[in-house]
C-alpha beads as a LAMMPS data file, in Angstrom:
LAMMPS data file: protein, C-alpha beads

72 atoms
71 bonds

1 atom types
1 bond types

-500.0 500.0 xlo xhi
-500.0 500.0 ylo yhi
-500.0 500.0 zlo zhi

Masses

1 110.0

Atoms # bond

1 1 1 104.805 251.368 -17.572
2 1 1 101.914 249.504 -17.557
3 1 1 104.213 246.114 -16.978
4 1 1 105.513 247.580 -13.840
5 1 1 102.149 248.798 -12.585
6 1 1 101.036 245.188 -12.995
7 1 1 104.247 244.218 -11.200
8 1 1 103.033 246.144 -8.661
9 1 1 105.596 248.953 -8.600
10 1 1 104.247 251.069 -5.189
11 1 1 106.248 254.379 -7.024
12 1 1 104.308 253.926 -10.374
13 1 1 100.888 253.604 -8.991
14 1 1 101.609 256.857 -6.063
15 1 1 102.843 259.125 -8.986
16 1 1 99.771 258.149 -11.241
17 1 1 96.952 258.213 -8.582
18 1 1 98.722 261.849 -7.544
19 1 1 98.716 262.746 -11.254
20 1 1 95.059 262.001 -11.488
21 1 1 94.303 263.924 -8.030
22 1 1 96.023 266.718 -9.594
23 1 1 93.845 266.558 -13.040
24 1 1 90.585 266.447 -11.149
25 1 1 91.230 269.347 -8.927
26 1 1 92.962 271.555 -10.788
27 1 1 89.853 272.367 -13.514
28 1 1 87.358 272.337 -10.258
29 1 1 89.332 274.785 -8.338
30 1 1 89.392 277.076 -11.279
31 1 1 86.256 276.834 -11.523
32 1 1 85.469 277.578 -7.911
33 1 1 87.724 280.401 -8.432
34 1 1 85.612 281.868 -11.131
35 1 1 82.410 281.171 -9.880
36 1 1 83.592 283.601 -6.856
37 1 1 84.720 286.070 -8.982
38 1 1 81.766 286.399 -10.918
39 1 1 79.446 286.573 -7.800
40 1 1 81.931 289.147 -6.861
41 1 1 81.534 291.159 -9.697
42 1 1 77.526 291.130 -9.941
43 1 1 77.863 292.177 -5.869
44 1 1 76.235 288.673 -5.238
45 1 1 78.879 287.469 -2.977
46 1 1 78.100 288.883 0.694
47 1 1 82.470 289.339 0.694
48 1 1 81.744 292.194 -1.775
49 1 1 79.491 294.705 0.462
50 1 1 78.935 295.530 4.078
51 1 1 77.222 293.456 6.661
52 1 1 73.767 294.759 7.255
53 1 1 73.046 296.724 10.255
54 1 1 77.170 298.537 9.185
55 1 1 76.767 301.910 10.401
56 1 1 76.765 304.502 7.758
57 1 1 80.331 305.986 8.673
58 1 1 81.555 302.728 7.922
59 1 1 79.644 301.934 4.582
60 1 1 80.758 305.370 3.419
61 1 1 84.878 304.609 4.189
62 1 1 83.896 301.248 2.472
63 1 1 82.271 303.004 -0.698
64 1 1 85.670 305.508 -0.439
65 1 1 88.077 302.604 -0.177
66 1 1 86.954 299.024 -0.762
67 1 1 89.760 297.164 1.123
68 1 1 89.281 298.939 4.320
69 1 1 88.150 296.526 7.807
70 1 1 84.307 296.496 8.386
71 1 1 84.277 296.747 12.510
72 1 1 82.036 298.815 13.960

Bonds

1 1 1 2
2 1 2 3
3 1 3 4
4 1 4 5
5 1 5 6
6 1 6 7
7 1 7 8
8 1 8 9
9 1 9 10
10 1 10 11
11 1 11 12
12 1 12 13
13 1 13 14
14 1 14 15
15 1 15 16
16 1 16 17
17 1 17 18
18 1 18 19
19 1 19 20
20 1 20 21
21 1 21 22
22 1 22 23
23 1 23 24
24 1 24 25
25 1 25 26
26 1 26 27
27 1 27 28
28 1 28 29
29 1 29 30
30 1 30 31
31 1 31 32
32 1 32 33
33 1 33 34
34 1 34 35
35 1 35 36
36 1 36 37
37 1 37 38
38 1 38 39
39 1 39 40
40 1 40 41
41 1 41 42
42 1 42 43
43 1 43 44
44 1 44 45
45 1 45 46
46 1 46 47
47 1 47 48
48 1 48 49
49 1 49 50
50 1 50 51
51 1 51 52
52 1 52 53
53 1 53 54
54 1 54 55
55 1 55 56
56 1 56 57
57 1 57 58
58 1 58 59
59 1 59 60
60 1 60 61
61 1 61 62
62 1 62 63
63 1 63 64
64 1 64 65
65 1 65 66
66 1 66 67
67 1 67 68
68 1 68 69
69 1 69 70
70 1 70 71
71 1 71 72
């Protein structure tokens, strides 16, 4: 392997720079992922609650059912 990256095999060196890609953004988007998730969870993350200035009807149906649209 390392013989034809040396060689200068175009193949080899595409699959192993796409390999590394892959094993440096894999682990950060988890971790993007989870950092979301845990400002969802405290309510930290604005996603998670109504824009201020909602009207009330609309924060109530929210409260009621979480995955209902926001438009006043």
């Amino acid at each position: 392997m390392l013989r034809d990256l040396v060689l200068g095999d175009p193949a080899l060196v595409e699959r192993l720079v796409a390999r590394a890609l892959l094993a440096a953004l894999v682990p950060l988007a988890l971790l993007a992922l989870a950092a979301f998730w845990l400002a969802w969870q405290e309510g930290g993350c604005s996603l998670a609650r109504p824009p201020e200035g909602t009207p009330a009807e609309l924060v109530e149906l929210y409260d009621r059912n979480p995955e209902a649209p926001l438009r006043p």
